[in-house]
N, C-alpha and C positions, 0 to 999 in steps of 0.2 A: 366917548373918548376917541380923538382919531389914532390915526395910524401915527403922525409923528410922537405924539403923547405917549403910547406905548413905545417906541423904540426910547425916548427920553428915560422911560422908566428902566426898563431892561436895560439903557447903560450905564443910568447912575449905580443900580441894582451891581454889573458885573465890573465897574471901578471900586465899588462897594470891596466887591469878593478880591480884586485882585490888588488894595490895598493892605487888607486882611492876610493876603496871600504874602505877600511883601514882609507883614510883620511876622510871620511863622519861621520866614528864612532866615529875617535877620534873628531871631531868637533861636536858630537851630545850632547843632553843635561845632557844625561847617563852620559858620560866618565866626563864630567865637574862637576856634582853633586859627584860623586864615587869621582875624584881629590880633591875636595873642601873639603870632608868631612874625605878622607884620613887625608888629611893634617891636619885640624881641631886634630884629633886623634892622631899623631905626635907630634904633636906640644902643647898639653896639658901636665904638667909636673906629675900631677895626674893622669891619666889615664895612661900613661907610666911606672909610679911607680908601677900601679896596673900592668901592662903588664907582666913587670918583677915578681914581685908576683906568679901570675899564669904561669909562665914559671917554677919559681919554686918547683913550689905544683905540677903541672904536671910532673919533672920530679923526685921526692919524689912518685908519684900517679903508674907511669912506674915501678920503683925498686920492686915494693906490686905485681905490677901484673906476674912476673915470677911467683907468686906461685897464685895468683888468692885469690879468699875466703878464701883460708887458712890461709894466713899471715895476721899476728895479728893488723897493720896497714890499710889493705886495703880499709875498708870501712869510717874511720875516713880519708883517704886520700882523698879518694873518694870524701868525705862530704866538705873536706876543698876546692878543686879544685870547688866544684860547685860553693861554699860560694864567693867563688874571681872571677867567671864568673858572678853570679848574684851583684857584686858588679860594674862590670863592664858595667853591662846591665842599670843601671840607670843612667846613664850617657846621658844625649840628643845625645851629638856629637857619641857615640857609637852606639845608634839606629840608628839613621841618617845614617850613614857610611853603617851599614851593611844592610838597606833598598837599600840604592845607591849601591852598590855589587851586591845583590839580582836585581836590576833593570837593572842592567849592564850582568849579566848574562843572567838575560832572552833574551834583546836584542842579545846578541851573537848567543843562544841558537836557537833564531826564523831565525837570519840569518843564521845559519849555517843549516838550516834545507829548507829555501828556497832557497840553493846553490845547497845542495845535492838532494832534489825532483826535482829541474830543470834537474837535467840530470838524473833521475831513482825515481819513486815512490815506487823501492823495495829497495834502499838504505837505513841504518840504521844509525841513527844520535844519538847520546851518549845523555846522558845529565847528568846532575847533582843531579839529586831527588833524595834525599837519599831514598824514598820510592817508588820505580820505578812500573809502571804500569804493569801489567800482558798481556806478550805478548813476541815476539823476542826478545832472548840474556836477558830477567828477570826472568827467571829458570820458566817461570807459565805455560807450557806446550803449547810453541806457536801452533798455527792449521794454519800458516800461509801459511807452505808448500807446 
């Protein structure tokens, strides 16, 4: 058997495991709560109306920001975008949702981090934090070199 033969084997082999893997997540309790509460969010004719809303205001909130602080709008645009986010946030099924997101993420996040340490404890795994930790690839002067 050559060498390429064996690597053919060993990737069908790990597409193998990592569709496998694939079905374990969507069958987990994560993906089922995130679906339920999707849909919940969809399917409310309220919350929809608000969607639409704030799709609007946001893009009234974009045209302010070519010129930033300046334009005479921006801050009143500003104000109104929030006004329809916080409207949106009292919603049960919208907490819900974005907790089930938030929880589906981290899952991914933890998986995709014990894929990538199993083959290298120097590999870099992304994440999503908008407030990213001070260290590799977060501009804080890594010393990891």
């Amino acid at each position: 058997m050559s060498v390429s033969e064996i690597n053919t084997v060993d990737m069908a082999e790990v597409l193998t495991y990592a569709y496998e893997l694939g079905d374990m997540i969507n069958a987990s309790v994560e993906v089922a709560d995130y679906l339920y509460w999707k849909q919940a969010v969809q399917n409310d004719p309220e919350i929809q109306a608000l969607v639409r809303k704030l799709e609007q205001k946001k893009e009234l909130f974009e045209e302010t920001q070519r010129f930033g602080h300046f334009h005479p709008n921006y801050h009143s645009a500003k104000e109104e975008v929030s006004a329809v986010e916080a409207e949106l946030e009292a919603f049960e099924a919208v907490k819900r949702f974005k907790l089930a997101e938030k929880n589906l993420d981290d899952l991914l996040h933890t998986m995709s981090e014990k894929i990538a340490y199993s083959v290298s404890d120097s590999i870099k795994v992304p994440g999503n934090d908008p407030l990213p930790k001070k260290g590799c690839g977060s501009g804080g002067g890594c010393q990891c070199g």
